[in-house]
Jmol script that loads the backbone (N, CA, C; Angstrom):
load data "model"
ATOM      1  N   UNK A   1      14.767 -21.363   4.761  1.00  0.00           N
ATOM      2  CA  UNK A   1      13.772 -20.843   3.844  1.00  0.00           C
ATOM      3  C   UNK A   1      12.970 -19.705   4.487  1.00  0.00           C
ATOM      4  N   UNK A   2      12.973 -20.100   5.456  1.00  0.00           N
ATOM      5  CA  UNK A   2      11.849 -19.285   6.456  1.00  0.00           C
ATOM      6  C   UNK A   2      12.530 -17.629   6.252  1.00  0.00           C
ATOM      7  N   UNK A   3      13.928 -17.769   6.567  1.00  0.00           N
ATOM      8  CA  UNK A   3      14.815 -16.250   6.695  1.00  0.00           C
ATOM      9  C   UNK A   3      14.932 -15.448   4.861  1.00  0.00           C
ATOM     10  N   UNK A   4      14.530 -16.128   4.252  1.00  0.00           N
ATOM     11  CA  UNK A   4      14.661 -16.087   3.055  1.00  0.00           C
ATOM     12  C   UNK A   4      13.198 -15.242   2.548  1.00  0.00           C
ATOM     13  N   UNK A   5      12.222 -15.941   3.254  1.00  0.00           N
ATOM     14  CA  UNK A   5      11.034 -15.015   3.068  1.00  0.00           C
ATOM     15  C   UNK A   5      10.812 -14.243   3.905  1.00  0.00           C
ATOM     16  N   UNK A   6      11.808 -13.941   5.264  1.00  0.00           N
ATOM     17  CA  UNK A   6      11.536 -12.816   6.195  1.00  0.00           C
ATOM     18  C   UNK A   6      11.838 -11.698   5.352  1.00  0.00           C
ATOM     19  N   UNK A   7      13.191 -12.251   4.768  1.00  0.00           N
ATOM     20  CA  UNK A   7      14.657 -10.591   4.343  1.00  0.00           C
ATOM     21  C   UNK A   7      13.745 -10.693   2.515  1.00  0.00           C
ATOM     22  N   UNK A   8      12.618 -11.307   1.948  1.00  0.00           N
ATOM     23  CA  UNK A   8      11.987 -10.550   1.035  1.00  0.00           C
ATOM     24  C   UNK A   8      10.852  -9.936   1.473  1.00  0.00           C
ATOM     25  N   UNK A   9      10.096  -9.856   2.713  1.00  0.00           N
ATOM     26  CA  UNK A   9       9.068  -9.234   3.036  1.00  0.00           C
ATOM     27  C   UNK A   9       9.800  -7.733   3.626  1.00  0.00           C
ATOM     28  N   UNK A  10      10.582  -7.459   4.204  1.00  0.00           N
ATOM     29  CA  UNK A  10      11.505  -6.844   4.866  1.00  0.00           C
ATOM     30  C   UNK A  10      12.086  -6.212   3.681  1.00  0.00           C
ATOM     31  N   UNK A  11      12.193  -6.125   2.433  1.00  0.00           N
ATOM     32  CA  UNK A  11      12.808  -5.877   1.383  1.00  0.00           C
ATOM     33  C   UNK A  11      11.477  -4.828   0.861  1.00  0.00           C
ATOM     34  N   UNK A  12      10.472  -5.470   0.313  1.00  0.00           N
ATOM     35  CA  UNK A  12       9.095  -4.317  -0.262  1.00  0.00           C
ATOM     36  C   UNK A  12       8.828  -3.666   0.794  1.00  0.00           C
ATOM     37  N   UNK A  13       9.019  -4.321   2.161  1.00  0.00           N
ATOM     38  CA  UNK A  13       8.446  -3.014   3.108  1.00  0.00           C
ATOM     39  C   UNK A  13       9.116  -1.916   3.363  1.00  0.00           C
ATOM     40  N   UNK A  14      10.622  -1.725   3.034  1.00  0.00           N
ATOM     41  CA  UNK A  14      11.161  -0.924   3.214  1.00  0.00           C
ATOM     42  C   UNK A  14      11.310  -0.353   1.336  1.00  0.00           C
ATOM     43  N   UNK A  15      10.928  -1.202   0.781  1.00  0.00           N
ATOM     44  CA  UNK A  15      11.240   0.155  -0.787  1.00  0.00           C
ATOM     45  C   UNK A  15       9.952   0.322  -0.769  1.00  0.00           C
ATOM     46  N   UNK A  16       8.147  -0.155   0.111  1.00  0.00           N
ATOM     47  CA  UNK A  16       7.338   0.623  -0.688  1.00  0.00           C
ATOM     48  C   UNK A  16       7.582   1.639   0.472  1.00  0.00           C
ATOM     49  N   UNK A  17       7.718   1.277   1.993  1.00  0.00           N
ATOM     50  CA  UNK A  17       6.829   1.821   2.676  1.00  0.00           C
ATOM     51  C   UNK A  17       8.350   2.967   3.202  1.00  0.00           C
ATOM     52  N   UNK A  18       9.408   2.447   2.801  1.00  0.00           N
ATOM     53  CA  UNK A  18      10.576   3.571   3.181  1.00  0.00           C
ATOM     54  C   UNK A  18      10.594   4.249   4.752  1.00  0.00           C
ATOM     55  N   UNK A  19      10.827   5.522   4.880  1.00  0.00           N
ATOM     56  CA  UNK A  19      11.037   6.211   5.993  1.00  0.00           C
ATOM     57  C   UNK A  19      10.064   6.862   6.085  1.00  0.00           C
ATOM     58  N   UNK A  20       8.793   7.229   5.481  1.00  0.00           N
ATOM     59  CA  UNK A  20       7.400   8.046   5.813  1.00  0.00           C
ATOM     60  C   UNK A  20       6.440   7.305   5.064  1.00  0.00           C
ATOM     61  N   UNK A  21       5.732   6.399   6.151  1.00  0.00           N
ATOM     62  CA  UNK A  21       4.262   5.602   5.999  1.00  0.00           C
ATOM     63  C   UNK A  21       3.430   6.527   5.390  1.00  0.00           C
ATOM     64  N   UNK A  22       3.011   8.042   6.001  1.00  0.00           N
ATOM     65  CA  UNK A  22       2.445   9.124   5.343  1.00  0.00           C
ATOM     66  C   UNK A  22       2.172   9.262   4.004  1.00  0.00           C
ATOM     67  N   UNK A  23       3.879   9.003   3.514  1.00  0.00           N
ATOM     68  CA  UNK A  23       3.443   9.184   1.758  1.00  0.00           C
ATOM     69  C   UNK A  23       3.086   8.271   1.186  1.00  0.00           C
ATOM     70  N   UNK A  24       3.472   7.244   1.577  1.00  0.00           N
ATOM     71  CA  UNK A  24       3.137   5.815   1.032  1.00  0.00           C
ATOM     72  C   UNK A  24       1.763   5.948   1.294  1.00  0.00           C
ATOM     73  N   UNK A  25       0.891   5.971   2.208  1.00  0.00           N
ATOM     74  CA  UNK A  25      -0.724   6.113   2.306  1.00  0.00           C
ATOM     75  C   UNK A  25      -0.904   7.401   1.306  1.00  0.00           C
ATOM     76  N   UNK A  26      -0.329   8.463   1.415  1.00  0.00           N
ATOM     77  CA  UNK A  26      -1.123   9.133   0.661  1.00  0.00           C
ATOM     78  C   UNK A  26      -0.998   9.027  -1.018  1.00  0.00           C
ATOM     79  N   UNK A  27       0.054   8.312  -1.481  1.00  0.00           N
ATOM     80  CA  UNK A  27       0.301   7.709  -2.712  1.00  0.00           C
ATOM     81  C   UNK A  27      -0.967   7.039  -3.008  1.00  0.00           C
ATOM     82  N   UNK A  28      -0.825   5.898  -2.060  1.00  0.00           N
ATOM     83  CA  UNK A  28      -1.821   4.543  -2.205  1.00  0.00           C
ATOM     84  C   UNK A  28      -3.355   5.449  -2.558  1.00  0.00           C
ATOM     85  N   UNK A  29      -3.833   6.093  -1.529  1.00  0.00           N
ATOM     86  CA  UNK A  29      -5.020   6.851  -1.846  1.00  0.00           C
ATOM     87  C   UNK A  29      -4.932   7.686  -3.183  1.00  0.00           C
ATOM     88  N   UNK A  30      -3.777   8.589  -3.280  1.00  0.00           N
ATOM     89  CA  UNK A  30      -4.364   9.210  -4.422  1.00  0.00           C
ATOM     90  C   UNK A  30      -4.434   8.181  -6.318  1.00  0.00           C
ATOM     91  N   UNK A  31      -3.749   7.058  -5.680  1.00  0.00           N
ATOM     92  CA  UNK A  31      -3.648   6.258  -7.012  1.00  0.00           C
ATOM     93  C   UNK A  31      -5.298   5.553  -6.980  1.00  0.00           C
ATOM     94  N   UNK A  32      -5.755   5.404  -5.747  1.00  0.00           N
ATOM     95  CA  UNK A  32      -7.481   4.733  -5.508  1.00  0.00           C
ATOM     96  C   UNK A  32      -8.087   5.636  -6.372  1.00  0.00           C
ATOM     97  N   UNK A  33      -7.984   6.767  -6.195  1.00  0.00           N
ATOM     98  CA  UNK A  33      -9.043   8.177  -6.156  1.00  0.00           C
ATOM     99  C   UNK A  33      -8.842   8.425  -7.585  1.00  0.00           C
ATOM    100  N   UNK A  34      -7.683   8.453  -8.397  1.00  0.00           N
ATOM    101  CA  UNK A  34      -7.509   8.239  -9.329  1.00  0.00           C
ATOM    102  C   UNK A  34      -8.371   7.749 -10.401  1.00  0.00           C
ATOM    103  N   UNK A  35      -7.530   6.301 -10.159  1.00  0.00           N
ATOM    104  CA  UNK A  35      -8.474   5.029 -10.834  1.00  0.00           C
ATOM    105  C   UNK A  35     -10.758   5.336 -10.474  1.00  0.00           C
ATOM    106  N   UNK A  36     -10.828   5.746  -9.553  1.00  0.00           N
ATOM    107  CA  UNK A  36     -12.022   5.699  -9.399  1.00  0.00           C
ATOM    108  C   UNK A  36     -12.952   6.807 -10.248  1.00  0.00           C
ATOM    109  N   UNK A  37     -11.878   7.858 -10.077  1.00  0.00           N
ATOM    110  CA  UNK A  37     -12.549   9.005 -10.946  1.00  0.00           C
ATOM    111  C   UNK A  37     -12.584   8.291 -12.277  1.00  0.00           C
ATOM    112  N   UNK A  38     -11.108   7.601 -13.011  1.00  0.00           N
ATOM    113  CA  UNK A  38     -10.821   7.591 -14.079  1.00  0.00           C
ATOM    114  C   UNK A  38     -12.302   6.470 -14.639  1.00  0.00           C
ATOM    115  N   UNK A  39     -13.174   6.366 -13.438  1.00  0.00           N
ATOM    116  CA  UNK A  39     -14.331   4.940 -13.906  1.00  0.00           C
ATOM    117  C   UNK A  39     -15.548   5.936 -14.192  1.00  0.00           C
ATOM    118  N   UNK A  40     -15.764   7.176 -14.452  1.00  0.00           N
ATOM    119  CA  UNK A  40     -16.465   8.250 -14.307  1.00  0.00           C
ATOM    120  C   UNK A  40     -15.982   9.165 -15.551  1.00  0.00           C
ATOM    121  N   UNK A  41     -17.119   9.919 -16.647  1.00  0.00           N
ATOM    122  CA  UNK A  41     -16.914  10.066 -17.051  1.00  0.00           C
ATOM    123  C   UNK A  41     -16.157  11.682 -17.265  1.00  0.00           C
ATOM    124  N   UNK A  42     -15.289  11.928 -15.595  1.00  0.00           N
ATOM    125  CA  UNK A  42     -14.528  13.148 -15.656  1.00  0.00           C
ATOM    126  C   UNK A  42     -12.955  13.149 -15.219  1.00  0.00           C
ATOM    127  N   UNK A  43     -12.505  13.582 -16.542  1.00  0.00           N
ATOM    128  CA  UNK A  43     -11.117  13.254 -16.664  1.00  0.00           C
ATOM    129  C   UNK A  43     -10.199  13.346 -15.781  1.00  0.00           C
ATOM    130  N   UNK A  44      -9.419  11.910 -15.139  1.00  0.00           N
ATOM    131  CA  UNK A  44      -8.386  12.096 -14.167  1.00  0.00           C
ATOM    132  C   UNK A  44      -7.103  12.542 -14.292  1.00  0.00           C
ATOM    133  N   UNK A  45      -6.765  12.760 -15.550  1.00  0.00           N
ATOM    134  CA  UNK A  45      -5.120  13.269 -15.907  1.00  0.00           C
ATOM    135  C   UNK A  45      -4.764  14.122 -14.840  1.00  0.00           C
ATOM    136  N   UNK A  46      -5.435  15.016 -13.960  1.00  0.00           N
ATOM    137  CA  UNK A  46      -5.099  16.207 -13.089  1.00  0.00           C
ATOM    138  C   UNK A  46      -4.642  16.137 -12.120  1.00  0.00           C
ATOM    139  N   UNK A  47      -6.019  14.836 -11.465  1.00  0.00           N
ATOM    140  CA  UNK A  47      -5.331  14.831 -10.107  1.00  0.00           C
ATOM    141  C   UNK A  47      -4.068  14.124  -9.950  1.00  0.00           C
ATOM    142  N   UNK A  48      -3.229  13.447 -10.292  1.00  0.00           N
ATOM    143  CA  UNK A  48      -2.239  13.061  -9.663  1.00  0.00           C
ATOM    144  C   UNK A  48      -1.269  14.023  -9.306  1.00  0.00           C
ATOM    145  N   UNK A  49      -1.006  15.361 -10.229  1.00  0.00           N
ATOM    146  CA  UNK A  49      -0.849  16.073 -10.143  1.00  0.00           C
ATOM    147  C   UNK A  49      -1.121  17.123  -9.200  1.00  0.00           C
ATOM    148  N   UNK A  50      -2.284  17.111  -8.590  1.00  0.00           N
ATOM    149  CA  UNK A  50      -2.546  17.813  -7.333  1.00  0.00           C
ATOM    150  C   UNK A  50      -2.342  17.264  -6.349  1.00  0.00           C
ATOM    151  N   UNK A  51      -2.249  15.921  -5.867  1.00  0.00           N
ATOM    152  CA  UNK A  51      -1.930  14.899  -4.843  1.00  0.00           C
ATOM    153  C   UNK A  51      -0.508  15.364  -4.690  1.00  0.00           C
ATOM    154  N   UNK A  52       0.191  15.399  -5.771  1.00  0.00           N
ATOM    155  CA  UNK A  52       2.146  15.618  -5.350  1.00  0.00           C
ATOM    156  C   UNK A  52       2.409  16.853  -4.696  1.00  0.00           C
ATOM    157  N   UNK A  53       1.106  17.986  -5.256  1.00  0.00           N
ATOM    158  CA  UNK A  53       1.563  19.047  -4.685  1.00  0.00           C
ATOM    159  C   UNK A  53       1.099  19.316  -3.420  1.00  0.00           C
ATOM    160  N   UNK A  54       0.355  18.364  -2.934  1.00  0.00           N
ATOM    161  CA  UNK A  54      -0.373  18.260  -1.392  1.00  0.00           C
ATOM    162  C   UNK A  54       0.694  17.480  -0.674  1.00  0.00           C
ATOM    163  N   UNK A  55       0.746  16.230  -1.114  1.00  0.00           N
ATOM    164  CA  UNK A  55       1.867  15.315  -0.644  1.00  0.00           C
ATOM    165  C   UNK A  55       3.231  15.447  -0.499  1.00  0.00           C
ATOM    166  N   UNK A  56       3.911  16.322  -1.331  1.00  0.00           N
ATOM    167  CA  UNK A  56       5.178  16.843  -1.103  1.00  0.00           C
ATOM    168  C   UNK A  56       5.432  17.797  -0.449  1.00  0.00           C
ATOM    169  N   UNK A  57       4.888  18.401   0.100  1.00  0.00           N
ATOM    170  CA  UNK A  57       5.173  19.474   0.921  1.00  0.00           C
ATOM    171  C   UNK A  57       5.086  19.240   2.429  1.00  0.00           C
ATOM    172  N   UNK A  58       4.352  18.166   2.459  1.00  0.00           N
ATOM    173  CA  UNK A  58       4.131  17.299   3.726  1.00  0.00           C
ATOM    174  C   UNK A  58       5.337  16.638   4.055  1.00  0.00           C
ATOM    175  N   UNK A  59       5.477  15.843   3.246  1.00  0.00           N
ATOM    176  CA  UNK A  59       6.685  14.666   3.512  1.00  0.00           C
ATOM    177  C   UNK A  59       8.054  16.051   3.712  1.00  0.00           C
ATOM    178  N   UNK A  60       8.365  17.059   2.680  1.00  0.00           N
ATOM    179  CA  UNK A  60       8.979  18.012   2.534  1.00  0.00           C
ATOM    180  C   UNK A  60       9.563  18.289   4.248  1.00  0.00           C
ATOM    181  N   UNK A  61       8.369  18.887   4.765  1.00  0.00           N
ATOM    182  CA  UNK A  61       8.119  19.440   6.373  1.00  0.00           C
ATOM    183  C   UNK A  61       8.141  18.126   7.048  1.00  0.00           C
ATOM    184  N   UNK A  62       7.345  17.089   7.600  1.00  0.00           N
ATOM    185  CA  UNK A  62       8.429  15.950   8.618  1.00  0.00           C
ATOM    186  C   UNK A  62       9.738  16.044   7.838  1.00  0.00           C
ATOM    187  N   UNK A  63      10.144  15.490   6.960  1.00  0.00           N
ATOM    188  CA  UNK A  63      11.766  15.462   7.012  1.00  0.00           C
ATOM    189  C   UNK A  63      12.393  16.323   7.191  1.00  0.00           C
ATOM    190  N   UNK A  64      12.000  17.477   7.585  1.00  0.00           N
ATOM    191  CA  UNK A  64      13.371  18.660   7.728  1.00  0.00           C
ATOM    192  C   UNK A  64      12.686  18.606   9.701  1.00  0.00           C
ATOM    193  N   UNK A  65      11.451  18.506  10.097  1.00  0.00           N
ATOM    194  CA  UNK A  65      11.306  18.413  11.069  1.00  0.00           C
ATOM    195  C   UNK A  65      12.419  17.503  11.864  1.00  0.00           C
ATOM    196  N   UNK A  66      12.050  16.347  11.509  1.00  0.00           N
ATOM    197  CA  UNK A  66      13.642  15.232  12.196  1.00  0.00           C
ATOM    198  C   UNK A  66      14.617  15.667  12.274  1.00  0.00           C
ATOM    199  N   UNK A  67      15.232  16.182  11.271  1.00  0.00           N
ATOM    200  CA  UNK A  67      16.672  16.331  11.262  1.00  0.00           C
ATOM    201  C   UNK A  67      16.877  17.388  12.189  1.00  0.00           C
TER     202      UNK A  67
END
end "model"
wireframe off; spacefill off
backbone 0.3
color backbone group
């Protein structure tokens, strides 16, 4: 049982957290920042949208860095 709940913890950590912790934190934050604005009465539709274009260009550059 025990190996059973290793290889499912071992399972979300690798589909949330994948090959760059980076994006995964900066996901996690911009979905916080999000929701927090969205508790305020100024509209969040935008930012997620600006987070990808911060965040992808990052993850973009380490991965071509590695290879």
């Amino acid at each position: 049982m025990a190996k059973r709940i290793q290889a499912f913890a071992a399972f979300w950590y690798d589909f949330l957290i994948g090959d760059d912790w980076l994006v995964a934190a900066g996901v996690a934050v911009s979905l916080g920042l999000t929701y927090w604005v969205s508790q305020t009465a100024v509209p969040a539709w935008w930012l997620m949208p600006v987070f990808l274009l911060l965040i992808l260009p990052v993850s973009l550059w380490r991965g071509t860095r590695r290879g």
